[in-house]
VEXPA-697044 format. One record per atom (N, C-alpha, C): x, y, z. Coordinates in steps of 0.2 Angstrom, whole numbers, padded with zeros to 4 digits, always signed. Layout:
XYZ
...
//
This chain:
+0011+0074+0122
+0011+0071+0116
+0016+0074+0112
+0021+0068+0110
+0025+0070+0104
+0021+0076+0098
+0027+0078+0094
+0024+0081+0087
+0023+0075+0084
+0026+0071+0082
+0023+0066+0078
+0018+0062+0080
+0018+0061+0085
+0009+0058+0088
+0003+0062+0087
+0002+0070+0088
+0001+0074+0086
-0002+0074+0077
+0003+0072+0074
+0002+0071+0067
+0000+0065+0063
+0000+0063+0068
-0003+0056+0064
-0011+0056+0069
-0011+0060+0076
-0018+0061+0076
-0025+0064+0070
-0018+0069+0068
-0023+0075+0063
-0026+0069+0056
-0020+0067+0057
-0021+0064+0049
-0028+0057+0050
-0026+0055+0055
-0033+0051+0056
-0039+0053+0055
-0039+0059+0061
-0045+0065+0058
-0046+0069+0053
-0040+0067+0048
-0043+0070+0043
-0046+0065+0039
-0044+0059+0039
-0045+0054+0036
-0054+0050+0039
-0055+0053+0045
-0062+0052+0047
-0066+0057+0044
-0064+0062+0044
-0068+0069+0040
-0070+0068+0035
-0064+0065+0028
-0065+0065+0024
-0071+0059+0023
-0072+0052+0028
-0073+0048+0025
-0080+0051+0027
-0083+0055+0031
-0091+0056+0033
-0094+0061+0026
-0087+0065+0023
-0091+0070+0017
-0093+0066+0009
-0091+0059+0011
-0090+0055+0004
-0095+0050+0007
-0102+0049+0003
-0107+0043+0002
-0104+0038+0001
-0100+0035-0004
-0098+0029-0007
-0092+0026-0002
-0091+0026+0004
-0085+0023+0006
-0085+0016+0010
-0082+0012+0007
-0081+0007+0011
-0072+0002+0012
-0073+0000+0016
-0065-0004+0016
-0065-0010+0021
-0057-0012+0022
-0058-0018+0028
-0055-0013+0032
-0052-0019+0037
-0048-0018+0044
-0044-0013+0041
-0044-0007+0045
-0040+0000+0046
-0038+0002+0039
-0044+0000+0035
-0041+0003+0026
-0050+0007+0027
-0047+0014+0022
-0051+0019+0021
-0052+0018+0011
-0057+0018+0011
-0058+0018+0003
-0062+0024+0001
-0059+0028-0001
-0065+0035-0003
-0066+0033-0008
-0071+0038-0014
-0073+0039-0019
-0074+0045-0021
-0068+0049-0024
-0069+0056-0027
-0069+0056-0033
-0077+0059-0038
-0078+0059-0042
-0076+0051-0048
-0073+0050-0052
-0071+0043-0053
-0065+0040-0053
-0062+0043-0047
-0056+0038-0043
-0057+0038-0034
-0055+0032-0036
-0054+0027-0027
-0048+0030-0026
-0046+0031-0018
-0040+0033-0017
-0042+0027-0008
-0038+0021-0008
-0037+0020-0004
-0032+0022+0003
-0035+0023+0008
-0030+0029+0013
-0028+0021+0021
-0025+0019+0024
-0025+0017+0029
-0025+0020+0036
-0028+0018+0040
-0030+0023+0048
-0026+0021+0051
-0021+0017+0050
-0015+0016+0056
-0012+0023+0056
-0010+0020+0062
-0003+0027+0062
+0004+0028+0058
+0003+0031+0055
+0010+0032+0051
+0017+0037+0053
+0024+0036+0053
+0028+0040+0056
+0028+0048+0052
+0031+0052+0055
+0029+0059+0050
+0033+0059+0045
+0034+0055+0043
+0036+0057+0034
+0034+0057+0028
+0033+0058+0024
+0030+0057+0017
+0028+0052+0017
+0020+0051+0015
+0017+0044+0013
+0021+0042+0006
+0023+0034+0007
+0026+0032+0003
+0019+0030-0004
+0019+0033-0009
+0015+0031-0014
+0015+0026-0020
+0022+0026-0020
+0024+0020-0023
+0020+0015-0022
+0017+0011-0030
+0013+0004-0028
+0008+0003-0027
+0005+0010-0026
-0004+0014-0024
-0008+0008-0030
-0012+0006-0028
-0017+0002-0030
-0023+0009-0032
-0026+0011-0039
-0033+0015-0040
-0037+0011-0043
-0044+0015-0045
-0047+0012-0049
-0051+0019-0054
-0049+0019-0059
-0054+0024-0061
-0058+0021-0068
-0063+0026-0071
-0068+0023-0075
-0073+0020-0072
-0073+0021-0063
-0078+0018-0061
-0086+0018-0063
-0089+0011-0067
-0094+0011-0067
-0101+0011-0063
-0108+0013-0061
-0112+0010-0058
-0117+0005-0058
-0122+0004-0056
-0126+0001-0058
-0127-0005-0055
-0131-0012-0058
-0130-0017-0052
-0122-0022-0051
-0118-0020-0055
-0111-0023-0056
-0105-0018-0059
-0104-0014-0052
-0099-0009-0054
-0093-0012-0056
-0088-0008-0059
-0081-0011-0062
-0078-0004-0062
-0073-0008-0059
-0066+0002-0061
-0060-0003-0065
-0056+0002-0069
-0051+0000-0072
-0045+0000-0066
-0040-0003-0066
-0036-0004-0062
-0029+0000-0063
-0027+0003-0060
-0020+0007-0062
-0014+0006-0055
-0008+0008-0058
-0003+0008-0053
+0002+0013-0057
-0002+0020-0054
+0001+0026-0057
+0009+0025-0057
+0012+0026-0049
+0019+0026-0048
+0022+0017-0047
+0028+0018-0048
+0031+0012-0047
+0035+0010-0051
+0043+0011-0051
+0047+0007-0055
+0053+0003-0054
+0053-0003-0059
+0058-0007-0057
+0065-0006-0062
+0070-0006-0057
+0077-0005-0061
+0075+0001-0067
+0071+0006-0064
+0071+0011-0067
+0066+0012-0072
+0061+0005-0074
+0060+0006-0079
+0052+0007-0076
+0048+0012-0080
+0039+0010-0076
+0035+0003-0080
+0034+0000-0076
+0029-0007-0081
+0025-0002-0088
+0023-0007-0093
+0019-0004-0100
+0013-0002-0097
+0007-0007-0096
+0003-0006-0098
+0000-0005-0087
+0004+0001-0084
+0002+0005-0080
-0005+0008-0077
-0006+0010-0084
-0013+0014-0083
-0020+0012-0087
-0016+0005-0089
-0024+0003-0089
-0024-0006-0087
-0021-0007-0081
-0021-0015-0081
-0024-0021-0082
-0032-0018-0081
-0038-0025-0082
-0044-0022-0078
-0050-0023-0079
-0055-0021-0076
-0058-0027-0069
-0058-0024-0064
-0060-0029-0059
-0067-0026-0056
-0073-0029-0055
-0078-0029-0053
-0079-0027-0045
-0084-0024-0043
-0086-0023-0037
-0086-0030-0032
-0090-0035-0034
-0091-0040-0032
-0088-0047-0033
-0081-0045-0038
-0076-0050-0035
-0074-0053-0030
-0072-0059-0028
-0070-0060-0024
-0062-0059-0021
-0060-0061-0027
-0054-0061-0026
-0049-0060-0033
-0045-0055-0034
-0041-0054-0038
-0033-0053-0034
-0029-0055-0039
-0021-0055-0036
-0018-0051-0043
-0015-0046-0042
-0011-0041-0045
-0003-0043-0044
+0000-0045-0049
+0007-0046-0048
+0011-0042-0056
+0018-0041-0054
+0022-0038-0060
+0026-0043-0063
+0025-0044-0069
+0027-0048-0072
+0035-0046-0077
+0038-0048-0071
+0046-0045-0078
+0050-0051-0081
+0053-0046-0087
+0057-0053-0091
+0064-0048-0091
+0070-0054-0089
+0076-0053-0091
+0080-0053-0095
+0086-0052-0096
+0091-0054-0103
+0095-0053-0099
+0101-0058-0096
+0107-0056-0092
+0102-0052-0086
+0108-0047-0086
+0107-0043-0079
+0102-0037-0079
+0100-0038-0085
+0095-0031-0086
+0088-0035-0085
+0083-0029-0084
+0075-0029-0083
+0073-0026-0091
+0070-0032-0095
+0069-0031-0104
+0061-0028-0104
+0058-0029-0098
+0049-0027-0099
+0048-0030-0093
+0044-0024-0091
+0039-0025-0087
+0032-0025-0088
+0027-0029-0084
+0019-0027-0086
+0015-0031-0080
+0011-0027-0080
+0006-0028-0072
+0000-0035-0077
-0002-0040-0073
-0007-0045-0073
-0011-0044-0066
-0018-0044-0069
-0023-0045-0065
-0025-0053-0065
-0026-0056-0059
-0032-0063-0061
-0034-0067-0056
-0038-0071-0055
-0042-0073-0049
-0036-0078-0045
-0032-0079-0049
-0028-0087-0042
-0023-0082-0040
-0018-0085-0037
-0012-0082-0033
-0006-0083-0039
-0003-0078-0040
+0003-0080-0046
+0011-0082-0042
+0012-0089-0045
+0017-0091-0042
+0025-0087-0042
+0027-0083-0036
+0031-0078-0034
+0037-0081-0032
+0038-0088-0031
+0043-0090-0028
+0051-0091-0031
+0055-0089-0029
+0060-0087-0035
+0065-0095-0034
+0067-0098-0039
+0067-0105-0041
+0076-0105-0041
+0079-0109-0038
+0085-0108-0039
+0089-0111-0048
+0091-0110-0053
+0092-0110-0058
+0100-0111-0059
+0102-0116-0066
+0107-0117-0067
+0109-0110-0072
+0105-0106-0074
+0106-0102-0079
+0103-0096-0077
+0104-0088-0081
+0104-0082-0079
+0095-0083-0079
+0090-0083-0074
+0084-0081-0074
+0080-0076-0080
+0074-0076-0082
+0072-0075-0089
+0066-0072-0088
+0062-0072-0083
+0056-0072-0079
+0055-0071-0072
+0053-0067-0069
+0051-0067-0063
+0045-0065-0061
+0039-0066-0057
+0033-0064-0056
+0034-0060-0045
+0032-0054-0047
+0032-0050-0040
+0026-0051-0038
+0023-0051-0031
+0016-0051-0031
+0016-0043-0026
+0011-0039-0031
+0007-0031-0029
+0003-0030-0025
-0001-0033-0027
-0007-0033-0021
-0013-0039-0020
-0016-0038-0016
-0023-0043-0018
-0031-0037-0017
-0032-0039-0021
-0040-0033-0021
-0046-0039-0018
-0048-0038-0014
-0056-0041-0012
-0062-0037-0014
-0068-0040-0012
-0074-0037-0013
-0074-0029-0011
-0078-0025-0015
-0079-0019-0013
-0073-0014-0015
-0068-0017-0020
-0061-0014-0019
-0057-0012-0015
-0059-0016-0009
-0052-0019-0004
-0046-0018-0007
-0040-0015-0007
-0033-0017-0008
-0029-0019-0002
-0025-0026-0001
-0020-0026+0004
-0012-0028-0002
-0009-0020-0002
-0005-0021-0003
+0003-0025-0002
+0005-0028-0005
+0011-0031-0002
+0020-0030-0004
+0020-0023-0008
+0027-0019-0008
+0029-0015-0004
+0035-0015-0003
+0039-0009+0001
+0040-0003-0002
+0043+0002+0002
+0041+0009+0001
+0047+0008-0006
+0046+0013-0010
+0052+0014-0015
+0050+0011-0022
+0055+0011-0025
+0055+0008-0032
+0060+0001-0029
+0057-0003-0034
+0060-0009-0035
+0066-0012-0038
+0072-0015-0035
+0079-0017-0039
+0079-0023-0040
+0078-0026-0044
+0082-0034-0044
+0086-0034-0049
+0090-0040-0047
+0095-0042-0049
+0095-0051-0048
+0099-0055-0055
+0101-0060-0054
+0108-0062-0047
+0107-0068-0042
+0113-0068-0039
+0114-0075-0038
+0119-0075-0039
+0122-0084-0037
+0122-0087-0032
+0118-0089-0029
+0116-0095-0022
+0120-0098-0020
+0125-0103-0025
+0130-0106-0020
+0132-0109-0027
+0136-0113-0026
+0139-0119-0033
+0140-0124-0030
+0140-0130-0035
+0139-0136-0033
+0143-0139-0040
+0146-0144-0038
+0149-0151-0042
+0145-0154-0047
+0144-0153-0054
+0143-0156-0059
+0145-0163-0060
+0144-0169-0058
+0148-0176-0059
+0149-0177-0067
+0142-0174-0069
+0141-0176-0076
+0147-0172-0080
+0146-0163-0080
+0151-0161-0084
+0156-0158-0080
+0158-0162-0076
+0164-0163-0071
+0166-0155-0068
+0162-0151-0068
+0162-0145-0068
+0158-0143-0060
+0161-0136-0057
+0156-0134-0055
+0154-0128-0057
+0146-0128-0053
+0141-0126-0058
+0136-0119-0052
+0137-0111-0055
+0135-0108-0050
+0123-0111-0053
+0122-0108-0046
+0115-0110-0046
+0114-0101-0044
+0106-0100-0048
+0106-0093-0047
+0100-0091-0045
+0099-0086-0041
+0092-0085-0039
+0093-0078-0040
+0086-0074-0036
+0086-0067-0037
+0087-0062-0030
+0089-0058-0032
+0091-0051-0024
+0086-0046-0027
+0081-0045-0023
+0076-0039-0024
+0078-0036-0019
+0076-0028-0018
+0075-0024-0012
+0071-0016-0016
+0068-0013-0011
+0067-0007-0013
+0071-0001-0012
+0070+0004-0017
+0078+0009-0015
+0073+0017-0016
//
């Protein structure tokens, strides 16, 4: 066995260890949900390469309540775009145990080439994410986070790092009307 296989062995058993000492645990396919004292820390039981887990993006829940209809508040400690951390991070929206379905998206506004506010949205439908080609600099963009299921499931959908976008110019096209051509804009994300 590699050292690396080696350490994503231990980390699995650590990650089974951990889940036998915690009563409250539940998740889906190959997602680990503990419950330390009033935060969730979801973990994944795939195998990961040996480098720093990327935490960027971490989906929590604390202020967990009990009862017959639990609720935790929703947070996304780490994670910035074009530098900036979204406002309201640490307390996004309360999502219930027995939800079924919530979608977690980043909702930015622009001014030119700069990122003017960012702020996390929780809500039951899926938020339209598809980025729209535009005769003008874009002004809004919606990123999709995560989706949370029953039980506080998290299946996260960002990559490792903070977030960069950027307005970028798709192609240009012939205006007949003001005889002009005319660039059309869309957007360039990546994580860095």
């Amino acid at each position: 066995m590699s050292s690396e296989e080696i350490k994503n062995l231990e980390r699995r058993l650590e990650l089974e260890s951990r889940a036998r000492k915690n009563i409250a645990v539940q998740g889906g396919n190959n997602v680990l949900v503990s419950s330390f004292g009033d935060k969730i820390v979801v973990d994944s039981l795939l195998e990961e390469p040996a480098v720093q887990r990327c935490t960027n993006w971490d989906v929590a829940f604390v202020d967990k309540t009990t009862g017959d209809n639990p609720k935790g508040t929703l947070t996304v400690p780490n994670g910035m775009i074009n530098g900036l951390l979204p406002e309201n991070r640490e307390d996004i929206g309360i999502v219930g145990k027995d939800d079924e379905e919530n979608w977690l998206s980043l909702e930015v506004q622009l001014k030119d080439h700069n990122v003017e506010s960012a702020e996390f949205r929780v809500g039951t439908s899926k938020p339209d994410t598809l980025f729209d080609l535009q005769k003008e600099l874009p002004t809004d963009v919606s990123i999709l986070i995560a989706f949370i299921g029953k039980n506080f499931a998290v299946q996260k959908f960002t990559g490792c790092g903070h977030i960069r976008i950027y307005p970028k110019i798709a192609y240009y096209a012939y205006d007949d009307s003001e005889r002009a051509v005319i660039p059309y804009y869309t957007h360039e994300m990546y994580y860095a």
